[in-house]
C-alpha positions as CSV (number, residue, x, y, z in Angstrom):
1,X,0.0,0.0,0.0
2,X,1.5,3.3,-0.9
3,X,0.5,6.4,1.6
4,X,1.2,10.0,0.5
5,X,2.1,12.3,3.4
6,X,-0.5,14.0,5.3
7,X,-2.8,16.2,3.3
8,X,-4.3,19.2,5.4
9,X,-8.1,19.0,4.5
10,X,-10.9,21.4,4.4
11,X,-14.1,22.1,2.3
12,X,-16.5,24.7,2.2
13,X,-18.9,21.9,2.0
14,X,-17.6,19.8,5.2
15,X,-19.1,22.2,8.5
16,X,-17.2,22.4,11.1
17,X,-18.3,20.3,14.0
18,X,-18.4,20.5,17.8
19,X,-15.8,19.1,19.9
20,X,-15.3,18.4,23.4
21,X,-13.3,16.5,25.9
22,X,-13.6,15.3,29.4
23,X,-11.1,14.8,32.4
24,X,-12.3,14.0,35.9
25,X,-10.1,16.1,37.4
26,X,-7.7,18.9,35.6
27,X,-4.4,18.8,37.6
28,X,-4.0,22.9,36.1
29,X,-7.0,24.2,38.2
30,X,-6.9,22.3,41.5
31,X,-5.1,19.3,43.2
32,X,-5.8,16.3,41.1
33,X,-4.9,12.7,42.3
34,X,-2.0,11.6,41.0
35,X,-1.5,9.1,37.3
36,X,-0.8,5.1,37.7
37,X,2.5,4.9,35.9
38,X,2.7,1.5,33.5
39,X,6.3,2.3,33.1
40,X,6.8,-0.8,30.9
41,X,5.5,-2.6,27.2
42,X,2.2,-4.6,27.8
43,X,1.0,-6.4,24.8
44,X,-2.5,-8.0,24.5
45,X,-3.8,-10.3,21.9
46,X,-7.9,-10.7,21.9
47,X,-7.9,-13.5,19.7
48,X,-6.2,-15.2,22.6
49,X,-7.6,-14.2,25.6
50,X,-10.2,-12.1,27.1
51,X,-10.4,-9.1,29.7
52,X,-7.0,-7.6,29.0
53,X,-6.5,-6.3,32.7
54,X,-4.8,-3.1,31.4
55,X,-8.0,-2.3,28.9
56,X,-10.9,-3.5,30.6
57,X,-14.0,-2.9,28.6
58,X,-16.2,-0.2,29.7
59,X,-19.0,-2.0,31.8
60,X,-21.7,0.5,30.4
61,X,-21.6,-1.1,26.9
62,X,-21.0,-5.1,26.7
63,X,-18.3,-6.3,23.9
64,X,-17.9,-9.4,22.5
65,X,-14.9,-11.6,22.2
66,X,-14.5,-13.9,19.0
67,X,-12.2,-15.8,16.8
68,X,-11.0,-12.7,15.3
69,X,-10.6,-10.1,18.4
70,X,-13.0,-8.2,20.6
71,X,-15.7,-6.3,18.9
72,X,-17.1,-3.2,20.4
73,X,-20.7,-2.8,19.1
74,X,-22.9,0.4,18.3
75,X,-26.4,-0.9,18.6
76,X,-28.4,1.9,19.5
77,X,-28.8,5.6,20.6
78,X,-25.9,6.9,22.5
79,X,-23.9,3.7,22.4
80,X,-20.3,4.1,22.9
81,X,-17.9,1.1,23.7
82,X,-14.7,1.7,24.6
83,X,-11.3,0.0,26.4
84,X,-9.7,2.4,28.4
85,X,-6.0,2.0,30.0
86,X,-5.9,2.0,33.3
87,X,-2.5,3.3,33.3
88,X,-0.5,6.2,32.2
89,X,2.7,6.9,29.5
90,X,4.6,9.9,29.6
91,X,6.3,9.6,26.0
92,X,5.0,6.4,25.0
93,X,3.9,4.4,21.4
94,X,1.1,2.2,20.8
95,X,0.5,-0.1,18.3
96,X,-2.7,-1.0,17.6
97,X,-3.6,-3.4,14.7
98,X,-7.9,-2.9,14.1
99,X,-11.0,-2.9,11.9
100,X,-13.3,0.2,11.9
101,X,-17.2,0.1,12.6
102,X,-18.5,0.7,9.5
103,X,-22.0,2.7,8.3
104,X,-22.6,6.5,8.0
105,X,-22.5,8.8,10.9
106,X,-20.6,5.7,13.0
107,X,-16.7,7.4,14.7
108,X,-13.9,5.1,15.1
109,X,-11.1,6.4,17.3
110,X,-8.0,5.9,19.3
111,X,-6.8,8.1,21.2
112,X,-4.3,9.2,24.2
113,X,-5.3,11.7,26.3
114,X,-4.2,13.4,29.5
115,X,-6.2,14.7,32.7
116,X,-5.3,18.3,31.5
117,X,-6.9,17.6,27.8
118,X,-3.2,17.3,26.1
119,X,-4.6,14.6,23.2
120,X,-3.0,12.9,20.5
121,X,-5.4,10.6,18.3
122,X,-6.5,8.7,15.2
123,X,-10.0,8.8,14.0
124,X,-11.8,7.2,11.2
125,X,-15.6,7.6,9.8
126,X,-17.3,4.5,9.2
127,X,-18.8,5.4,5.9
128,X,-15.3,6.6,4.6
129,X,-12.9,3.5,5.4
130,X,-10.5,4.4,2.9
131,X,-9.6,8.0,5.0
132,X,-8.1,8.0,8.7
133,X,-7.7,11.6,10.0
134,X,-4.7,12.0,12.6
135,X,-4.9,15.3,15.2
136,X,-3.5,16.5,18.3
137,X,-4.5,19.1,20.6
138,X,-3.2,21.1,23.9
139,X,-4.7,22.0,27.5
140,X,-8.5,21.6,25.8
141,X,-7.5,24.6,23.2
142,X,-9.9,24.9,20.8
143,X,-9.9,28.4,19.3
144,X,-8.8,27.1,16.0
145,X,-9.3,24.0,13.7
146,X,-6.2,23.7,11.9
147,X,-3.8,20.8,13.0
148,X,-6.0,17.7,11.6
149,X,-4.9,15.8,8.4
150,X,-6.5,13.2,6.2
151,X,-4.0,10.0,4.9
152,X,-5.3,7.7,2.1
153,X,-5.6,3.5,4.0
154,X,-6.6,0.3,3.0
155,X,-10.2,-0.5,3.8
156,X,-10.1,-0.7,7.3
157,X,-13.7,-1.7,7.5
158,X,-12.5,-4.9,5.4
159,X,-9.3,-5.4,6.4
160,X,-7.3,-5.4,9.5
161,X,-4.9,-2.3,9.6
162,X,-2.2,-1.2,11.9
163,X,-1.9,2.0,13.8
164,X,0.8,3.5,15.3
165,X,1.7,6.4,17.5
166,X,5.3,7.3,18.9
167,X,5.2,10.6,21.1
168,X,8.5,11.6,23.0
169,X,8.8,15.3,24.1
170,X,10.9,15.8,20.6
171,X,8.1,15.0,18.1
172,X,4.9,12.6,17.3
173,X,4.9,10.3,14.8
174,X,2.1,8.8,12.9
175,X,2.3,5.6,11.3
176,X,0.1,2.9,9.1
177,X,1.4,-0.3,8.7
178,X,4.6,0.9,10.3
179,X,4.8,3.6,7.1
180,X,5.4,7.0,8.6
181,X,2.6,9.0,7.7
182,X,3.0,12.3,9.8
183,X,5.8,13.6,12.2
184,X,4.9,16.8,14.1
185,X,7.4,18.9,16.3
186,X,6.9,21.0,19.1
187,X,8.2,23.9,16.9
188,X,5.7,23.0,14.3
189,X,2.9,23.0,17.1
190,X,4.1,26.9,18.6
191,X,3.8,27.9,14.9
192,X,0.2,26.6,14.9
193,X,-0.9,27.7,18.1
194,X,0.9,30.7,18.6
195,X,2.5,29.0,21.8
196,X,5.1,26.4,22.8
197,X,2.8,25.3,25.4
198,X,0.5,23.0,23.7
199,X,2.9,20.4,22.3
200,X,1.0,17.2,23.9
201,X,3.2,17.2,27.1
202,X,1.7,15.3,30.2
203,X,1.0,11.8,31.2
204,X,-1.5,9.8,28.9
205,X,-3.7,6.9,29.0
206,X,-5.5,5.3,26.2
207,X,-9.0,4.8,25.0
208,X,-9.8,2.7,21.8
209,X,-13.9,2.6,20.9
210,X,-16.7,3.4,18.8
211,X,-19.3,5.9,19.1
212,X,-22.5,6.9,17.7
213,X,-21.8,10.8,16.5
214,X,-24.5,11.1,13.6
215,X,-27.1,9.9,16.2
216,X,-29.5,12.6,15.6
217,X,-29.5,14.5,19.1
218,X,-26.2,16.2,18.2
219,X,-25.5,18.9,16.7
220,X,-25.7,19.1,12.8
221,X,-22.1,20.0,12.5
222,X,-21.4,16.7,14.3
223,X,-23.6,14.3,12.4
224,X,-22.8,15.7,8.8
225,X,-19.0,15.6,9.9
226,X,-19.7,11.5,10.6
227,X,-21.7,11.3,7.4
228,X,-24.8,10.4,9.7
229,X,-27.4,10.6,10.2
230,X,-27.3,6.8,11.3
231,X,-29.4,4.0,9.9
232,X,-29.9,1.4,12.9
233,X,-32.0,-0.9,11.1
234,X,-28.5,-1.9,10.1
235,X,-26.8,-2.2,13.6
236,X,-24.7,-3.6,14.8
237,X,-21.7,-1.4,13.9
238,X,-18.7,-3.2,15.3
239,X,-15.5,-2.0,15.5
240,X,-12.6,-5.0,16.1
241,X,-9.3,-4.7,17.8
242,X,-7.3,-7.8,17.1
243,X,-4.2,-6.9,18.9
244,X,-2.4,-3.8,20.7
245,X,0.7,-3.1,22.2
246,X,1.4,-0.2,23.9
247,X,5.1,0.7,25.9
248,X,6.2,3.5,28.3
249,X,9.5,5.2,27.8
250,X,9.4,6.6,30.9
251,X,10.7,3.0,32.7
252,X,10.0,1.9,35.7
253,X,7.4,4.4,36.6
254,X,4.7,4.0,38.8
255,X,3.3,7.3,39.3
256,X,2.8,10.9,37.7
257,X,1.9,13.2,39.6
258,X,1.5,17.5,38.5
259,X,4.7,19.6,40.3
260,X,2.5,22.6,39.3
261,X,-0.3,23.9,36.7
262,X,2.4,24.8,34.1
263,X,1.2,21.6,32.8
264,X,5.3,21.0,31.2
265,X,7.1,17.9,30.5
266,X,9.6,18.9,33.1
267,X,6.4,19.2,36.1
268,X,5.7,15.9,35.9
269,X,7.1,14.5,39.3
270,X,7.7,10.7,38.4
271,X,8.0,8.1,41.0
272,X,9.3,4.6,40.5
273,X,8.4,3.1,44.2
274,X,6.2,-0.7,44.0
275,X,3.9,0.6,46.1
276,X,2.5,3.6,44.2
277,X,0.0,3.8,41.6
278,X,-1.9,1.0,42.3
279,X,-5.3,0.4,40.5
280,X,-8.4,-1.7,41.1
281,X,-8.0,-3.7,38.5
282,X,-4.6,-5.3,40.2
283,X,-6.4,-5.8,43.7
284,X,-9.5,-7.2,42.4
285,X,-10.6,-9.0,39.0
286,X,-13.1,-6.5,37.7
287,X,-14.0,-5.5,33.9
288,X,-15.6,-2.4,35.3
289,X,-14.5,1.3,34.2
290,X,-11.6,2.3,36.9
291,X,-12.7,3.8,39.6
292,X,-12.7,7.6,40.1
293,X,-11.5,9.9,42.6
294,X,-13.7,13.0,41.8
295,X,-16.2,13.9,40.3
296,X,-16.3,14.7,36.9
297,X,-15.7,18.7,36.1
298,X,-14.4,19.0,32.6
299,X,-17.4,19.2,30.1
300,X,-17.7,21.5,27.2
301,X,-18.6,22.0,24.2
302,X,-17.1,24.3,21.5
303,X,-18.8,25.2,18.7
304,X,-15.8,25.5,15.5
305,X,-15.8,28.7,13.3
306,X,-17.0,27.9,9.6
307,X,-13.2,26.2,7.9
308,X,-11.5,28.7,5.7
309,X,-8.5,28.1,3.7
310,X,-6.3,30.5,5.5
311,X,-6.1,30.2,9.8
312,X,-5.3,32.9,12.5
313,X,-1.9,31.8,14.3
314,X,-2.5,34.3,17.2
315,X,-4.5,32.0,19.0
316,X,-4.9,31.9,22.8
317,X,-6.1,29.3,25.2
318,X,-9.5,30.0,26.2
319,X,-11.1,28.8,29.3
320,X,-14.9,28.7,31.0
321,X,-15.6,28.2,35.0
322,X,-14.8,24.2,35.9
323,X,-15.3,23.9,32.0
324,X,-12.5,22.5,29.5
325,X,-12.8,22.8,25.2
326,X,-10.8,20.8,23.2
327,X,-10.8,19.4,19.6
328,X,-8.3,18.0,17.7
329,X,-6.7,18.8,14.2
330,X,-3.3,19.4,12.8
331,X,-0.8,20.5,9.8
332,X,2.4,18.8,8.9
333,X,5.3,20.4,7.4
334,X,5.3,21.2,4.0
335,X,1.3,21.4,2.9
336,X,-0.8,24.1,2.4
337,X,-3.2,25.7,5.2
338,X,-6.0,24.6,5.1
339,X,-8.6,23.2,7.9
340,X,-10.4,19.8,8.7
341,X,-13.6,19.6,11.0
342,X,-12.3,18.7,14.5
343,X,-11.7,15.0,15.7
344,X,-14.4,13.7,18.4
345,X,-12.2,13.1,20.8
346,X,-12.4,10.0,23.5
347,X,-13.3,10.2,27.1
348,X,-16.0,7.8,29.3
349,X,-19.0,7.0,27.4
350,X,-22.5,7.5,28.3
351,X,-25.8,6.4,27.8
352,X,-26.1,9.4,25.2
353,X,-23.1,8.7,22.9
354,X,-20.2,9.7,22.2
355,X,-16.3,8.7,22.6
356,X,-15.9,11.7,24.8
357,X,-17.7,11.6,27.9
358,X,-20.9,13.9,28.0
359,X,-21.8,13.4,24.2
360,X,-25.4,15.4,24.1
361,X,-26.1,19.2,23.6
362,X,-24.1,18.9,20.3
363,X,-21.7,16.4,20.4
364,X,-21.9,14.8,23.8
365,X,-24.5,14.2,26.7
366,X,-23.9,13.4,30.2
367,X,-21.9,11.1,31.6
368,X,-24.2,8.5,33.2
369,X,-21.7,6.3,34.5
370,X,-20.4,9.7,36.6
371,X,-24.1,10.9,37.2
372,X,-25.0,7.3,38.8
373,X,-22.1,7.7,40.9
374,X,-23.0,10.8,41.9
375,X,-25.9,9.1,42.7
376,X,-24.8,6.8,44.9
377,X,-23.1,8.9,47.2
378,X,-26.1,11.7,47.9
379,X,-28.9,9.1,47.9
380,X,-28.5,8.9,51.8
381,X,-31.8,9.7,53.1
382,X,-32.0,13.2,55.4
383,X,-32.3,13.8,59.2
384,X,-35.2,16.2,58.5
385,X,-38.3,14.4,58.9
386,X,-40.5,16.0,61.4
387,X,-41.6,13.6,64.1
388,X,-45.3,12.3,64.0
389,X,-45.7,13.8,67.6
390,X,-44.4,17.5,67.1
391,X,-47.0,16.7,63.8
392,X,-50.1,15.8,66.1
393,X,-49.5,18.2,68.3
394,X,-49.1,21.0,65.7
395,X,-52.2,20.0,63.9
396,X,-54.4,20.1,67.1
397,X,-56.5,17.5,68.4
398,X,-59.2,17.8,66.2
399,X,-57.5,17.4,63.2
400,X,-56.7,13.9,64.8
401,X,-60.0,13.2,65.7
402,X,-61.1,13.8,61.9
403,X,-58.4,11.7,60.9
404,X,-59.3,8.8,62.7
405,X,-62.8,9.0,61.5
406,X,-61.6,9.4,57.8
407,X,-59.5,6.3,58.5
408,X,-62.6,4.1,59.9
409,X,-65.1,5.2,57.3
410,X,-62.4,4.2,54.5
C-alpha cells in the first residue's frame, strides 16, 4: 500500500463540527490525584484471551470476544464502547492493529489523552474507510481548527490495519502499517498555536472505541462531519481490535503526579516506588471502568468557526468556570493551510453517545456512568423528617380526631 504524506483538508462543504473533551479532574486548576505509571510494554492479543487487565472494557456497553478479536458494538442511541487503559505513558507508542465500525455517521477512534486535555489521536468515519484523519490538541484549546490531516488507508472496514503512535517530548509520529505518515514537532505546534505550550506534554492513557456521533441528538455539525445521520436498522456497527501493544518510555514508573499547573514535561514528578500507583484492577478481578477519585468537572462543548483556507496563528487558550474545550486537528510540514472539521475526541461514554464523555447538547451528553455515581453517594436519606408527635401536636387534636374518622369510614 502506498500512503502519500499527510494532506491538510478542508471544504466549504464539510461544516465544522463541535468538539469536546472530558477529564475527571484537571491537575492545572486544582489538586488532582496523581496518574498510575505503566512504566513498561504490555502487549494484548484478543484472539487469545479475554479481559486484558490493562483495557478493561467499559461495563456501560458489553463487547464481545470472537475468533478474530473483541468487537465493540454500536447498537443503539448513545452507544459508545470503549477500552480504556488503566495506566499512564509519559512519552509512549502504541500499536494498535484494528477494523473500523463501518455505516454512516458511525466514529472510530484511538486516542491518548491526558487529565489536562493534552490529546494525541487517530479517528476514522465509518462510511469513509479508505480516510483515517490524525490530530493533536493542547490543554483543551480549541480556538482554531487547523492541526488535523487526512491520509489515504486500505479499507479498514475490510481489512485489519495497523496504527501507530510514537510521542517523545521531541516529536509525534504517525504511522500505518509501520509507514510514517505524519511527524509533528513542538516547533511545528508553537507555529500553529501561537504558543510552545501546547505540544501534547503530560501523562497519557489510552481509550480505543466506537461511538455513535450522527445519532440525531447532536448537533448538525457533528452528524454531517460522521456522514450520519445513522441507519440502525443496520446495527450492529462493530469496531474490532485484534491486537495492541502499547510501551512506556518513561521506565519503571509508577506514578505521575503534576509539580505545578504549568502543565510541562519537566512538572511531571515521576515516582518509581512498588507501592504507588496501584489500580483496582490489580487488587480485584473486575472489567468495570476504573474507579474515580472525583467527580467529573471537565465538560464543554465548542462550537468550531466555519473552515476557511487561511487560519489565525494568534491564537490563545481560552477557558470557561470548571469547563475545559478541546478538539483536535493538525498541519504537517510542508502542505498548504487549510482546515479539517475537529476530531471527536475520547473520554467515558454514556448512555447518550459519544467517545468523549458527556456526548449530548451537540456532540456529547452526560456522563451517566459519573451521574450514577453521583448518585450513589447523595442518595443517603436526610435527618429532617418531622416527628409524627411534634406533627399531632401541631395540627391540634381535632385534626386527629377527623383523621381517625376518615380512616374508619375508609
Amino acid at each position: 500500500m502506498k500512503l502519500t504524506s499527510a494532506i491538510l483538508f478542508a471544504s466549504a462543504a464539510l461544516p465544522a463540527a463541535l468538539a469536546q473533551t472530558w477529564t475527571d479532574c484537571n491537575p492545572l486548576k486544582k489538586e488532582c490525584p496523581c496518574n498510575p505509571g505503566l512504566g513498561k510494554t504490555y502487549s494484548f492479543d484478543f484472539t487469545k484471551g479475554e479481559g486484558s487487565d490493562l483495557f478493561p472494557p467499559d461495563k456501560y456497553f458489553p463487547v464481545r470476544y470472537e475468533k478474530d478479536g473483541i468487537h465493540l458494538p454500536v447498537k443503539k442511541k448513545g452507544d459508545a464502547p470503549t477500552i480504556i487503559s488503566t495506566k499512564y505513558v509519559l512519552g509512549g507508542r502504541l500499536d494498535c492493529t484494528l477494523k473500523i465500525a463501518p455505516g454512516k455517521g458511525i466514529v472510530s477512534s484511538l486516542v491518548f489523552q491526558s487529565a489536562d486535555l493534552d490529546e494525541i489521536d487517530y479517528e476514522w468515519i465509518g462510511s469513509k474507510p479508505l480516510e483515517a484523519q490524525s490530530n493533536y490538541f493542547g490543554k483543551g484549546n480549541t480556538e482554531t481548527y487547523n492541526r488535523g490531516a487526512i491520509h489515504p488507508v486500505k479499507d479498514t472496514v475490510n481489512n485489519f490495519v495497523k496504527f501507530s503512535i510514537d510521542w517523545t517530548q521531541e516529536k509525534i509520529t504517525w504511522y500505518i502499517d509501520d509507514v510514517v505518515v505524519r511527524t509533528l514537532t513542538p516547533a511545528d505546534s508553537a507555529a500553529l498555536y501561537n504558543s510552545d505550550n501546547y505540544y501534547p506534554q503530560t501523562p497519557m492513557q489510552i481509550k480505543i472505541g466506537a461511538w455513535a456521533a450522527g445519532d440525531p441528538s447532536n448537533a448538525d455539525g457533528v452528524i454531517e462531519w460522521s456522514d450520519g445521520p445513522i441507519d440502525y436498522s443496520k446495527a450492529p456497527f462493530d469496531m474490532v481490535i485484534q491486537s495492541l501493544t502499547i510501551t512506556d518510555y518513561s521506565k519503571g514508573a509508577t506514578e505521575y503526579c503534576y509539580g505545578d499547573r504549568s502543565g510541562s514535561w519537566g512538572s511531571i514528578k515521576i515516582s518509581t516506588d512498588p507501592s504507588k500507583g496501584q489500580t483496582p484492577s490489580e487488587e480485584t478481578t473486575t472489567s468495570a471502568k476504573p474507579s474515580k477519585t472525583t467527580e467529573p468537572e471537565e465538560k464543554t462543548t465548542s462550537a468550531a468557526p466555519k473552515t476557511t483556507l487561511t487560519t489565525s496563528k494568534a491564537d490563545k487558550e481560552t477557558t470557561t468556570s470548571e469547563k475545559e474545550e478541546n478538539t483536535t486537528s493538525t498541519k504537517p510540514k510542508n502542505t498548504s493551510t487549510v482546515e479539517i472539521a475537529p476530531a471527536i475526541t475520547q473520554g467515558l461514554p454514556d448512555s447518550i453517545g459519544g467517545m468523549d464523555g458527556p456526548q449530548n447538547k451537540g456532540v456529547s451528553s452526560t456522563a451517566t456512568a459519573t451521574a450514577d455515581a453521583q448518585a450513589a453517594e447523595t442518595s443517603a436519606p436526610t435527618d429532617n423528617i418531622p416527628s409524627s408527635a411534634s406533627s399531632i401536636k401541631n395540627a391540634g387534636l381535632s385534626l386527629v380526631v377527623a383523621a381517625v374518622f376518615a380512616a374508619l369510614v375508609l
